[in-house]
C-alpha positions as a Markdown table, in Angstrom:
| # | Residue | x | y | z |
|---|---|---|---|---|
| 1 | Unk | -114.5 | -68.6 | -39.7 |
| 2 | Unk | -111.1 | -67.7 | -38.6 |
| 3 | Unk | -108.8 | -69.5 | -41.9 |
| 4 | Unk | -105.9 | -67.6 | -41.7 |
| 5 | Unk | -105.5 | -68.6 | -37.7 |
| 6 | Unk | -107.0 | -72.0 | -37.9 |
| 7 | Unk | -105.0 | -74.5 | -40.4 |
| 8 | Unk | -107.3 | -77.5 | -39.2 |
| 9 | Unk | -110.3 | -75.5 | -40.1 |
| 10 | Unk | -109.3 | -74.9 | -43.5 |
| 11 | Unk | -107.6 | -78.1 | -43.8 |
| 12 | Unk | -111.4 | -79.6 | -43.2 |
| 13 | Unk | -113.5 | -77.4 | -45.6 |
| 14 | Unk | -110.9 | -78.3 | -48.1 |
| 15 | Unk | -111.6 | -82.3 | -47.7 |
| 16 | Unk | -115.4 | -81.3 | -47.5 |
| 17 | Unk | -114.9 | -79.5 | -50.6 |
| 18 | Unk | -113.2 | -81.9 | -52.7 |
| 19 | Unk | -116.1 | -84.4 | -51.6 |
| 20 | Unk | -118.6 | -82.6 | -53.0 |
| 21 | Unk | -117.0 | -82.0 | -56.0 |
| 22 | Unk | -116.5 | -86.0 | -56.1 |
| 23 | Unk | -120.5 | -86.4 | -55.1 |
| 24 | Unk | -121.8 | -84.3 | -57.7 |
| 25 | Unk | -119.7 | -85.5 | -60.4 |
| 26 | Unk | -117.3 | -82.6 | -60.7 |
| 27 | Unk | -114.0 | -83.0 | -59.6 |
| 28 | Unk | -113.2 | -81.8 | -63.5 |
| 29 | Unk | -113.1 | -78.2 | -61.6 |
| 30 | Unk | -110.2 | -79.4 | -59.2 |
| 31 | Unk | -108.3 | -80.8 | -62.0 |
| 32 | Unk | -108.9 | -77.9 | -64.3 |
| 33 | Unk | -107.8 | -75.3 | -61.2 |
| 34 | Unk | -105.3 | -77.0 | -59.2 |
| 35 | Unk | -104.0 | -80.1 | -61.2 |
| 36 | Unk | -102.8 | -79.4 | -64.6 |
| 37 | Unk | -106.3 | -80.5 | -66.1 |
| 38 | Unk | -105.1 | -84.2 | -65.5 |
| 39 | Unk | -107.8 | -87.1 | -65.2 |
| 40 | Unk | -107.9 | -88.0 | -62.0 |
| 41 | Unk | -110.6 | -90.5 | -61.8 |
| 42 | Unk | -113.2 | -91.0 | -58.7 |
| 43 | Unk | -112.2 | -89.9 | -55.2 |
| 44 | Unk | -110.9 | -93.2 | -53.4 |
| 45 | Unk | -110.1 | -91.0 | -50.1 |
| 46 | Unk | -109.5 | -88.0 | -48.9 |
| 47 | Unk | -108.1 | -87.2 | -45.5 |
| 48 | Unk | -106.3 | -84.4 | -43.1 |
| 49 | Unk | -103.3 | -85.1 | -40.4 |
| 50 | Unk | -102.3 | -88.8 | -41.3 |
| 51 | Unk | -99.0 | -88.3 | -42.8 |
| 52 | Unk | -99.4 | -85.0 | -44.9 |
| 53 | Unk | -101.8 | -81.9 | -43.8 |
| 54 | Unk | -104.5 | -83.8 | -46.8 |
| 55 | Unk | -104.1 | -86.2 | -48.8 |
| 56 | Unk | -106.2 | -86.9 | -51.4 |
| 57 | Unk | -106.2 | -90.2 | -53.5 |
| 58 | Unk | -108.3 | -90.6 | -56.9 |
| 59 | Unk | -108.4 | -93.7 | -58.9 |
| 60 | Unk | -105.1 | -92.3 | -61.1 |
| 61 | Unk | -103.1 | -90.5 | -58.8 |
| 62 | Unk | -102.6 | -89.3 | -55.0 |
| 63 | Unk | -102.8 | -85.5 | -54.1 |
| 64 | Unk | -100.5 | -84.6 | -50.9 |
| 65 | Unk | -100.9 | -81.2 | -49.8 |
| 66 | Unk | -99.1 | -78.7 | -47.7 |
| 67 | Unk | -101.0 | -76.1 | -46.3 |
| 68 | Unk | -99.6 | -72.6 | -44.8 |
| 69 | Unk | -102.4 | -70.8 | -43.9 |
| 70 | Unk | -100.7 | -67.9 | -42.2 |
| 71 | Unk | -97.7 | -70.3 | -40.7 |
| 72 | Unk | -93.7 | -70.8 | -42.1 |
| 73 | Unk | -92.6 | -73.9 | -43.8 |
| 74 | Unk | -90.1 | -74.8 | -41.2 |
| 75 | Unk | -86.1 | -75.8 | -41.8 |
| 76 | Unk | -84.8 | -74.3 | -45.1 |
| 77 | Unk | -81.3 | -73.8 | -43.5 |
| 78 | Unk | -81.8 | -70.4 | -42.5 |
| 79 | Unk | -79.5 | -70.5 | -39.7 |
| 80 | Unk | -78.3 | -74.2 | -40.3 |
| 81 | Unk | -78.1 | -77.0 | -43.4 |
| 82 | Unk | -81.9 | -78.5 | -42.1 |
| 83 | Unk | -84.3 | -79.0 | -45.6 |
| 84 | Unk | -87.3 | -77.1 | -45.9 |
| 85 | Unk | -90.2 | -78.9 | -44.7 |
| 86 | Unk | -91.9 | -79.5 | -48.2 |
| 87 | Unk | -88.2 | -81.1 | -49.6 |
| 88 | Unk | -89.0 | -83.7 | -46.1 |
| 89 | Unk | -92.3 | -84.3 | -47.2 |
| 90 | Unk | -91.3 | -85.4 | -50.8 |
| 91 | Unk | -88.6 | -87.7 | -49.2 |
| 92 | Unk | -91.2 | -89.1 | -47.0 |
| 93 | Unk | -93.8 | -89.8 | -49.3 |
| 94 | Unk | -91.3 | -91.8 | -51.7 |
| 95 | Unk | -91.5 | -94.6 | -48.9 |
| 96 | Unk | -95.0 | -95.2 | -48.7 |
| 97 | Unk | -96.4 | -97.7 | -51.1 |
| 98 | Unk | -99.8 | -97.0 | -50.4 |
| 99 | Unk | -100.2 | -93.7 | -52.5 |
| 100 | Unk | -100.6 | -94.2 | -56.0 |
| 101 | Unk | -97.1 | -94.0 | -58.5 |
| 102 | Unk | -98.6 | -91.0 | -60.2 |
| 103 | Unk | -98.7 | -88.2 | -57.3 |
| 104 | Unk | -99.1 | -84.6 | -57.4 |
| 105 | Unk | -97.8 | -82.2 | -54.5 |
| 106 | Unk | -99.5 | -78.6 | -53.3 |
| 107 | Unk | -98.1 | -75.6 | -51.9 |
| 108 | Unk | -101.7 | -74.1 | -51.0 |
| 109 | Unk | -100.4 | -70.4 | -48.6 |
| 110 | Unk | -101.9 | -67.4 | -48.5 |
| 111 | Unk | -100.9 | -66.0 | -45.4 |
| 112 | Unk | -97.5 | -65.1 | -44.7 |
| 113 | Unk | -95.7 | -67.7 | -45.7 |
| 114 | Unk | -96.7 | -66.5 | -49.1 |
| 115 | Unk | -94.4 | -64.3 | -49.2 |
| 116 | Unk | -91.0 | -66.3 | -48.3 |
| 117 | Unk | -88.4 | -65.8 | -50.6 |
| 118 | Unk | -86.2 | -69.0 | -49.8 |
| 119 | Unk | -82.1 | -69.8 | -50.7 |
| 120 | Unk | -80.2 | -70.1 | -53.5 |
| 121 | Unk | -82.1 | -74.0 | -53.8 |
| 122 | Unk | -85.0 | -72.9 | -55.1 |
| 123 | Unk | -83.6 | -70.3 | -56.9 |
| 124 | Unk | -84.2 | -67.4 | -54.4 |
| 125 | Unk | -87.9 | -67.6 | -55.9 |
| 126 | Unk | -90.9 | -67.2 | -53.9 |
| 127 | Unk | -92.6 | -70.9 | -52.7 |
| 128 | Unk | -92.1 | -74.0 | -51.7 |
| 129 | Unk | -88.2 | -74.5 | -50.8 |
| 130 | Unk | -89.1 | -78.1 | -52.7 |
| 131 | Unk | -89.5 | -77.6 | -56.3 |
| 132 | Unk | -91.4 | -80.7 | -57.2 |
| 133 | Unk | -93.8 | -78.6 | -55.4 |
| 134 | Unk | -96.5 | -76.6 | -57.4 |
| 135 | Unk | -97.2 | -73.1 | -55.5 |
| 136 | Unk | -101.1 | -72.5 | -54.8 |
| 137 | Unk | -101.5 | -69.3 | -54.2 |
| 138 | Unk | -104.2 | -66.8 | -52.7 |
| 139 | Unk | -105.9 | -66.2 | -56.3 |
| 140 | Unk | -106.0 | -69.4 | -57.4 |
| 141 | Unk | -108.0 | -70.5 | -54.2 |
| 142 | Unk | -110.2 | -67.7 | -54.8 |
| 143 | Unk | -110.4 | -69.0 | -58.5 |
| 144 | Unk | -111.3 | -72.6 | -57.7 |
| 145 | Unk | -113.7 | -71.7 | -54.4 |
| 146 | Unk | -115.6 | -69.4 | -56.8 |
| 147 | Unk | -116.1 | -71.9 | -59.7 |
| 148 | Unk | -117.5 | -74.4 | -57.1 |
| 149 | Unk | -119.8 | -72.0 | -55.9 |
| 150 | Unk | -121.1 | -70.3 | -59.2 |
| 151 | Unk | -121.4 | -74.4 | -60.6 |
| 152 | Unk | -123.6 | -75.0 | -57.5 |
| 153 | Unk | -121.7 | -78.4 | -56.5 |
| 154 | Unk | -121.3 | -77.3 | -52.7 |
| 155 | Unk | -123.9 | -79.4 | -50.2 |
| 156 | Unk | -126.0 | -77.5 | -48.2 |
| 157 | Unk | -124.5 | -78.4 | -45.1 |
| 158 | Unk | -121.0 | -76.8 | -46.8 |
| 159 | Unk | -122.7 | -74.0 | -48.3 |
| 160 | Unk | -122.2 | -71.4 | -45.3 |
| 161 | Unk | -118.6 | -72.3 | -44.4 |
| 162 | Unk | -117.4 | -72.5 | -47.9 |
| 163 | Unk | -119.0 | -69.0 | -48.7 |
| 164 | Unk | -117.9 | -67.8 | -45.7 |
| 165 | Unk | -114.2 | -68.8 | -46.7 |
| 166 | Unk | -114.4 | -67.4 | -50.4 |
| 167 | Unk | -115.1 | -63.9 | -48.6 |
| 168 | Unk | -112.6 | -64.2 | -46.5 |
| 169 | Unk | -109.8 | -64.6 | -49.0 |
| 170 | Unk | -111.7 | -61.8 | -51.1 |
| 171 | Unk | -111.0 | -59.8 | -48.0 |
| 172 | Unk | -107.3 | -60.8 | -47.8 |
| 173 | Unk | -106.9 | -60.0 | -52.0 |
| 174 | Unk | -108.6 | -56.0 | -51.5 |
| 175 | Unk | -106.0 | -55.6 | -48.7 |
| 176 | Unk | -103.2 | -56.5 | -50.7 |
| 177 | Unk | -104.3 | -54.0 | -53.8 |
| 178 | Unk | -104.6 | -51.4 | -51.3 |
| 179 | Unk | -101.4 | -52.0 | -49.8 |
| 180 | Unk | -99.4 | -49.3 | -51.7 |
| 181 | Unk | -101.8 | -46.9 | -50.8 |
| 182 | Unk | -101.9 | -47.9 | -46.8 |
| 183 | Unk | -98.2 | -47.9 | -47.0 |
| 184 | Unk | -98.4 | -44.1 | -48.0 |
| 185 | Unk | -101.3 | -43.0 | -45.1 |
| 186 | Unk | -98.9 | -44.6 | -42.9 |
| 187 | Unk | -96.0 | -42.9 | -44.1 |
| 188 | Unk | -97.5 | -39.2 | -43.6 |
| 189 | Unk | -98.6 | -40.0 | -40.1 |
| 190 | Unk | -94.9 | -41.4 | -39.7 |
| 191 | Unk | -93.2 | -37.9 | -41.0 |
| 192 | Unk | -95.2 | -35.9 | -39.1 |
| 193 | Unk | -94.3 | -38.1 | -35.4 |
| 194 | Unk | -91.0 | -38.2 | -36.2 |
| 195 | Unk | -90.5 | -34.3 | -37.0 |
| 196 | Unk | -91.2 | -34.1 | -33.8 |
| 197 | Unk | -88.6 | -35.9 | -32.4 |
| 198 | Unk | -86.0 | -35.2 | -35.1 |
| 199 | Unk | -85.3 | -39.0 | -35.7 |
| 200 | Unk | -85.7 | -41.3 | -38.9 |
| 201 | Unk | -87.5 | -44.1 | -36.7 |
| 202 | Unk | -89.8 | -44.4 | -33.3 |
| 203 | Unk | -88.1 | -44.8 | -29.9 |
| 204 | Unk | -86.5 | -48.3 | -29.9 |
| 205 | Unk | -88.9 | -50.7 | -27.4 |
| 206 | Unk | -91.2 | -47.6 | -27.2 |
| 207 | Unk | -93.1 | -47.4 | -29.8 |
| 208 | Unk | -94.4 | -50.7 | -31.3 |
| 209 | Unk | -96.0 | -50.5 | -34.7 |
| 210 | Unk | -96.7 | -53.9 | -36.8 |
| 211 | Unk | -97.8 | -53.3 | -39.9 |
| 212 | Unk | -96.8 | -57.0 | -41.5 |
| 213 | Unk | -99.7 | -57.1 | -44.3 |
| 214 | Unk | -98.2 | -53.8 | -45.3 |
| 215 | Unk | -94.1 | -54.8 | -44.9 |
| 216 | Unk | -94.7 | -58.1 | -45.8 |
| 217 | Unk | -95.7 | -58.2 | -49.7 |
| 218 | Unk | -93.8 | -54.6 | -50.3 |
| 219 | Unk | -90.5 | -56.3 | -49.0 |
| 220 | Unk | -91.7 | -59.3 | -51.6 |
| 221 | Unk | -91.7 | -57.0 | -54.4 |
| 222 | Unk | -88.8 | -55.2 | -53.5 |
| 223 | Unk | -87.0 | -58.5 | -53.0 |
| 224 | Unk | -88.3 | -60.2 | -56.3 |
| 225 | Unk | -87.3 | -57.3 | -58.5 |
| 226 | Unk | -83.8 | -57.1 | -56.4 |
| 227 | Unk | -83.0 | -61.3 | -57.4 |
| 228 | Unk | -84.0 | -60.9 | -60.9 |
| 229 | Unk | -81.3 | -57.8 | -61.8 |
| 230 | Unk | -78.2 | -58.9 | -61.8 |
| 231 | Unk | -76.7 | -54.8 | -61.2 |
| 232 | Unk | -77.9 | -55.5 | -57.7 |
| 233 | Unk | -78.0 | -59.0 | -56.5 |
| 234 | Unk | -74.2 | -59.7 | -59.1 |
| 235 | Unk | -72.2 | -57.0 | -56.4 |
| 236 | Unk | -74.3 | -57.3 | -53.3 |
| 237 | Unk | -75.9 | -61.1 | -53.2 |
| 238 | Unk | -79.6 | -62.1 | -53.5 |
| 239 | Unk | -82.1 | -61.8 | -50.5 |
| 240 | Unk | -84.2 | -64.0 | -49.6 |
| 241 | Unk | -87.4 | -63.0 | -47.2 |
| 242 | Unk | -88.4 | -64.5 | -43.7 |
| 243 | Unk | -91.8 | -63.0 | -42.6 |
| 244 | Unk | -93.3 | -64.2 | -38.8 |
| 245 | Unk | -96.7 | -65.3 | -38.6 |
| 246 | Unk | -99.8 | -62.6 | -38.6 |
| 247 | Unk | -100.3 | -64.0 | -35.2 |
| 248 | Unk | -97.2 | -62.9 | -33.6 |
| 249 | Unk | -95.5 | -59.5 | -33.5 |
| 250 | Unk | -93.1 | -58.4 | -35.3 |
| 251 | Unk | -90.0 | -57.0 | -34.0 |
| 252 | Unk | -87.3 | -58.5 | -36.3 |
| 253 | Unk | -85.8 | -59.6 | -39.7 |
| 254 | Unk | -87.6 | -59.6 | -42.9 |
| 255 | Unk | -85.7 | -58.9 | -46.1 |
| 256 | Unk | -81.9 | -60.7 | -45.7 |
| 257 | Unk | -79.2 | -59.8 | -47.5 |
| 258 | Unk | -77.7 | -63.0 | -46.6 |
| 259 | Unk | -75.4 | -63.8 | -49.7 |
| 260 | Unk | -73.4 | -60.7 | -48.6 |
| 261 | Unk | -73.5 | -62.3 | -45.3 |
| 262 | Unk | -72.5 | -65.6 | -45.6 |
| 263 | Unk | -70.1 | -65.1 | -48.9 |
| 264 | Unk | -67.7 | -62.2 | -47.5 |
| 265 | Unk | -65.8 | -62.7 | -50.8 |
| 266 | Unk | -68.5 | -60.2 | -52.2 |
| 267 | Unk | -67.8 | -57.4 | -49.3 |
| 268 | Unk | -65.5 | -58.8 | -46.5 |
| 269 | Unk | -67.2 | -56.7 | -43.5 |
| 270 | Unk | -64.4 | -56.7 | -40.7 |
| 271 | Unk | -64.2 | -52.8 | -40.1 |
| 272 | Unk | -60.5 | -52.0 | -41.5 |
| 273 | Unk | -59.7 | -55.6 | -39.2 |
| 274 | Unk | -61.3 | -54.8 | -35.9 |
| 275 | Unk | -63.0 | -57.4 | -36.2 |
| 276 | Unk | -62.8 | -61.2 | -38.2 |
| 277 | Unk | -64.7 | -63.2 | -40.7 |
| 278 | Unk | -66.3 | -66.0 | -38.6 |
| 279 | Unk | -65.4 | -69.2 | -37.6 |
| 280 | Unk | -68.4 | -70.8 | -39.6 |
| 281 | Unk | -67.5 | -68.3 | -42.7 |
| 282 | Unk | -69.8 | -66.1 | -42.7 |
| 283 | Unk | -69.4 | -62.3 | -41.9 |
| 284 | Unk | -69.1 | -60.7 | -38.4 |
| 285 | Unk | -71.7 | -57.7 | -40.1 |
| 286 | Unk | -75.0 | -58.3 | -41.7 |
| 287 | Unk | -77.5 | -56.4 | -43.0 |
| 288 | Unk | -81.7 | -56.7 | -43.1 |
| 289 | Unk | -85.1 | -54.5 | -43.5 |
| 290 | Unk | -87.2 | -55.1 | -40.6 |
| 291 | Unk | -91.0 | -54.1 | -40.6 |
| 292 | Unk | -90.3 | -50.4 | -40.5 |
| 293 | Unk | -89.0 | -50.6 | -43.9 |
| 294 | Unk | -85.7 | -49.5 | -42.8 |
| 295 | Unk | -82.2 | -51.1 | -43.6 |
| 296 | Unk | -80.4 | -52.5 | -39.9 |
| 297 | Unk | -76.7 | -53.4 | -40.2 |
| 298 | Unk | -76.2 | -55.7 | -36.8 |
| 299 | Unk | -73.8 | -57.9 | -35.8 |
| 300 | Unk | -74.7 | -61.3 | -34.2 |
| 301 | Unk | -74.0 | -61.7 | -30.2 |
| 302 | Unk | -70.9 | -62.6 | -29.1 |
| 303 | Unk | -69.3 | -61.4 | -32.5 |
| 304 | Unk | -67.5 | -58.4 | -32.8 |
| 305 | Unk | -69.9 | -56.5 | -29.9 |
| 306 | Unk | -66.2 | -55.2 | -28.6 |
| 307 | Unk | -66.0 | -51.1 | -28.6 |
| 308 | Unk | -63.9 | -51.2 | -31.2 |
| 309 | Unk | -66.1 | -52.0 | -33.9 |
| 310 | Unk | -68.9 | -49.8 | -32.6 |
| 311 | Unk | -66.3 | -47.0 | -32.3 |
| 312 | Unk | -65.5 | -47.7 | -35.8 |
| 313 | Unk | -69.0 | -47.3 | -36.8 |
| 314 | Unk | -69.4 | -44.1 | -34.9 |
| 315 | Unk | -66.9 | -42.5 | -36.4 |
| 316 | Unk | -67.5 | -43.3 | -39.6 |
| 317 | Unk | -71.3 | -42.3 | -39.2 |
| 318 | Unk | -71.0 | -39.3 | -41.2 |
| 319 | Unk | -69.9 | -41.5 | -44.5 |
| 320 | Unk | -72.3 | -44.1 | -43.5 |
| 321 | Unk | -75.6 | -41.8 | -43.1 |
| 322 | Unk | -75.4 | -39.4 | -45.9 |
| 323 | Unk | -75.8 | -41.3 | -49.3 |
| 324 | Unk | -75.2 | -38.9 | -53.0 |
| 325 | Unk | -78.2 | -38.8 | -55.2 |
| 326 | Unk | -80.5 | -41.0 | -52.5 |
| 327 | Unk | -82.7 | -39.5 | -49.5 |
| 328 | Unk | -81.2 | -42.1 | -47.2 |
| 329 | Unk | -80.5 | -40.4 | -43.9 |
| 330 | Unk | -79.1 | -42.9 | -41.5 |
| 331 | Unk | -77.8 | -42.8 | -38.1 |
| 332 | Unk | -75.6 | -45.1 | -35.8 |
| 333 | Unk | -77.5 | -47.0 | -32.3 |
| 334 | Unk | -76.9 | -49.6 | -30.2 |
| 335 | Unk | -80.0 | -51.7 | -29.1 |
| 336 | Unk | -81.0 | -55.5 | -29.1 |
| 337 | Unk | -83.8 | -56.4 | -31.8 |
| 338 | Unk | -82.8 | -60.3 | -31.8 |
| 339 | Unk | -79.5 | -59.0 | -32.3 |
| 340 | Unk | -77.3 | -55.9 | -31.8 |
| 341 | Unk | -78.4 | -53.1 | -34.2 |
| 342 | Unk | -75.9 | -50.6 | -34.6 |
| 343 | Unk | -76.7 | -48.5 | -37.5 |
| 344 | Unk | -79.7 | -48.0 | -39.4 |
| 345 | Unk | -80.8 | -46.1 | -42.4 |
| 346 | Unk | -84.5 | -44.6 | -43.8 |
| 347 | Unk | -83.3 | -45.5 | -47.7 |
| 348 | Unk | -86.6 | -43.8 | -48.7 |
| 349 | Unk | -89.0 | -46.6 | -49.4 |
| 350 | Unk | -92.2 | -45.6 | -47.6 |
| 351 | Unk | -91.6 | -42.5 | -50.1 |
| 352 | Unk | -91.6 | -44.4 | -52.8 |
| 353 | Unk | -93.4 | -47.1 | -52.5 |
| 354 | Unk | -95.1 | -47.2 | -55.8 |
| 355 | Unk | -92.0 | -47.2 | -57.6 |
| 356 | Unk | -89.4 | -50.0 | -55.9 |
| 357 | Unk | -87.2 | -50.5 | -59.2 |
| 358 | Unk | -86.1 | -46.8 | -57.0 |
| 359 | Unk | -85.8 | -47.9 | -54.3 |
| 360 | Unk | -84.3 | -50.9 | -55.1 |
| 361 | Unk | -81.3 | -48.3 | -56.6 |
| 362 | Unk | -81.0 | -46.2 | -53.5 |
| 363 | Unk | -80.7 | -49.3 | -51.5 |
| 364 | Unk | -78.0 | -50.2 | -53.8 |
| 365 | Unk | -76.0 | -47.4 | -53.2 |
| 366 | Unk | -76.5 | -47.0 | -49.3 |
| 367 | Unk | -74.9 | -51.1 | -49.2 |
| 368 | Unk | -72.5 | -50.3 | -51.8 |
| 369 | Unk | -70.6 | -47.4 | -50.0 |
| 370 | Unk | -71.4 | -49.5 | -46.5 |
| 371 | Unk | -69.2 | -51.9 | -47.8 |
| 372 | Unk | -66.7 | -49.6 | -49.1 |
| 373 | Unk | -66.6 | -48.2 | -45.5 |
| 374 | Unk | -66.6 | -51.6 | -43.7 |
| 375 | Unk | -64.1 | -53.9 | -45.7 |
């Protein structure tokens, strides 16, 4: 079974599931794991694809359920004002009559989308971008799939795919406690390419290496601990985090620092006024950490691409690459990687990966004299 590629799959053993539990008289163990321990009553329905990915509905309440199996909850006004997919849900769901007044809404992702860190609406917390929401996460599937299976209420037609599901997410939950230590076998093979080539990254649009299960929950981490101090996120903004599905590549943004983009009243980016704040507010500059765990300052197309900014930038590349106290080495470029990247800085993380409160301080410092440079 392929669950973290196939949401209908999943979406189907989970309705299977929840009948079982309803045939052999234990849907106590859903409550227990995934509703608050409320009394639901007997299973009325349960359903995928009519309104809501399932929906469940018990004799004292209706279940709807979003799953994001290794997709993104779409809208969330990361570029625009659109509400998150899960905030349109809830709206929707107020209109229909037919599920029950009592209703309880899942988050169930353990893929990707896992790892979102969403705008200031949720309170830059990792989620659903609707809070009326509850987040299921990987190990409280692995939690509830394990009680069924140890309490013997799965049919015998169920049996094989269920168990072949738990494994699967055990599979998923060893990766991501080895992940600190991948990050660092990585890392040495990294140092010892790029000594070679005397660079602090691979040839742009040569060398592709995707490494998301890796970048994806370290740039989680680094961004959790990042929103919760205020001595970073108070002068430089919160971040919120964007990951692409498994099934793609990935080439592009992952950890935004986009309340220093979008509120230049923080650090006003315009290059000692080569360039202006833009027409929709929001600075000509930004910055991100893409998948190579390296901080990217880019401006968007059409925005300040004139030489006069990038001259700016190249001659201030002395100040902006060497960083006191900090290992960040950083160098200016000029290639496309959804936008323009024009400088970019190894800050140190895949050195330190088992310690990002550090990292999280010498990314402070490479911004905070960035900005000093750029305002």
């Amino acid at each position: 079974m392929e669950n973290f590629r196939n949401e209908q799959e999943h979406d189907w053993l989970l309705v299977g599931l929840v009948r079982d539990l309803d045939q052999t008289g234990r849907l106590d163990i859903l409550s227990r794991h995934l509703l608050n321990g409320k009394t639901i009553g007997k299973l009325e329905n349960a359903q995928r694809r009519r309104l809501f990915d399932v929906e469940l509905t018990f004799e004292n309440l209706s279940v709807i359920i979003e799953t994001k199996v290794d997709s993104a909850e779409s809208g969330g006004g990361k570029w625009n004002a659109e509400a998150w997919q899960t905030e349109r849900i809830f709206t929707e769901s107020q209109q229909h009559a037919y599920l029950k007044p009592d209703r309880v809404y899942l988050f169930v992702t353990y893929g990707t989308s896992e790892f979102y860190i969403k705008d200031e609406r949720n309170g830059y917390q990792k989620g659903p971008g609707c809070t009326q929401f509850k987040h299921v996460k990987l190990e409280d599937m692995i939690r509830f799939i394990k009680d069924c299976l140890e309490q013997k209420v799965v049919t015998a037609g169920n049996k094989y795919s269920i168990k072949g599901w738990y494994d699967e997410l055990e599979q998923e939950l060893e990766k991501r406690k080895a992940v600190k230590e991948f990050a660092q076998l990585f890392a040495q093979f990294r140092s010892r390419y790029l000594s070679i080539h005397s660079d602090i990254d691979f040839p742009p649009h040569r060398t592709d290496i995707s490494l998301p299960e890796i970048a994806f929950p370290l740039l989680a981490e680094l961004g959790q601990i990042w929103n919760d101090d205020p001595k970073f996120n108070e002068p430089l903004g919160h971040v919120t985090s964007y990951p692409v599905s498994r099934a793609q590549r990935v080439h592009d943004s992952i950890l935004n620092f986009t309340e220093l983009w979008g509120k230049p009243s923080l650090a006003p980016l315009t290059c000692g006024g080569r360039s202006k704040i833009r027409t929709d507010g929001w600075n000509p500059i930004y910055f991100e950490i893409n998948e190579d765990l390296h901080l990217h300052m880019k401006i968007m197309d059409g925005e300040g691409i004139e030489e006069g900014i990038r001259g700016y930038v190249e001659k201030c590349s002395m100040q902006l690459g060497s960083v006191a106290e900090t290992p960040a080495k950083g160098s200016p470029c000029f290639y496309k990687q959804g936008s323009f990247v024009v400088f970019e800085w190894d800050f140190g993380m895949w050195d330190n990966v088992f310690d990002l409160t550090v990292v999280a301080i010498n990314l402070k410092q490479v911004l905070s004299q960035a900005c000093r440079i750029l305002a």
